[in-house]
C-alpha positions in Angstrom: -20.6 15.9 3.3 -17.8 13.2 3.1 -16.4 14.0 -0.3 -16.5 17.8 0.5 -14.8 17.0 3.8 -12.3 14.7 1.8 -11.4 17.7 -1.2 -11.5 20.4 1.9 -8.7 17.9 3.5 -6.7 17.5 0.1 -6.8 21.1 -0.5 -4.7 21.3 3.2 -1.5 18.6 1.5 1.7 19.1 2.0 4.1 17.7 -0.5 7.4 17.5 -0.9 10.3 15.7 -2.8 12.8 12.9 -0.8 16.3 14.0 -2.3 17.3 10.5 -1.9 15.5 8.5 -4.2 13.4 11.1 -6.0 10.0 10.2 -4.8 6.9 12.4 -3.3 6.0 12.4 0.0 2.8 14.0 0.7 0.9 14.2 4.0 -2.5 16.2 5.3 -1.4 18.9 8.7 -3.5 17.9 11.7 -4.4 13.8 10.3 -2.1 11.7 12.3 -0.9 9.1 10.1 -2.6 10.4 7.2 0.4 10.1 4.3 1.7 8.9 1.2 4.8 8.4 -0.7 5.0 7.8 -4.5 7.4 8.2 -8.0 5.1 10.5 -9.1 3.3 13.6 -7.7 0.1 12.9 -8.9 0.4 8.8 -7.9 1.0 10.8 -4.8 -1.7 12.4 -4.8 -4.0 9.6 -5.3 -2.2 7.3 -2.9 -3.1 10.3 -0.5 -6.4 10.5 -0.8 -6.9 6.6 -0.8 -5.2 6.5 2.6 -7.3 9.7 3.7 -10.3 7.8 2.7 -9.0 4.5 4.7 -8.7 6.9 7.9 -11.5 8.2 7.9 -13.3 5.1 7.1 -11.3 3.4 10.1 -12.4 6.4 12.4 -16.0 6.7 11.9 -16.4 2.6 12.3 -14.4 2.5 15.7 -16.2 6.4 17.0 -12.9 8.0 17.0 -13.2 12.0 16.7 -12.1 13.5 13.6 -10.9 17.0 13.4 -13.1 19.6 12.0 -11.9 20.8 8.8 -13.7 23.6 6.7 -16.3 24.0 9.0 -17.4 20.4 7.9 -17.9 18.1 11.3 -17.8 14.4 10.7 -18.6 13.9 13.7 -22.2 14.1 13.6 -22.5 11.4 11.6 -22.1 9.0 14.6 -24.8 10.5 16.7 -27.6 8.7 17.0 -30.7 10.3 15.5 
């Protein structure tokens, strides 16, 4: 359930390139703080999915609600049984 929520997620990324210095800045619509910068856009892409990972991780400890993606609801993993 958690790595078909996190690929559903990924599948949602927005990338894009910073004129400036020529790096990727990629983020997930919908996951507050959920983004990454890198040189490359697949280091990007990884760094992405690390942080996703972290948030979720972060949420799911402290029973913060995460948003629904794909039908898949995280959330139920904090009921009690």
């Amino acid at each position: 359930m958690l790595a078909s929520y996190i690929d559903q997620a990924m599948e949602l990324a927005v990338y894009e390139i910073i004129a400036d210095d020529q790096t990727y800045w990629g983020e997930i619509p919908g996951l507050q703080g959920v983004w990454a910068s890198h040189q490359t856009l697949a280091g990007c892409r990884r760094e992405l999915r690390e942080a996703l990972s972290d948030w979720l991780a972060l949420r799911l400890r402290l029973g913060l609600t995460i948003p629904v993606i794909a039908g898949i609801n995280l959330n139920e993993l904090t009921k009690p049984v």
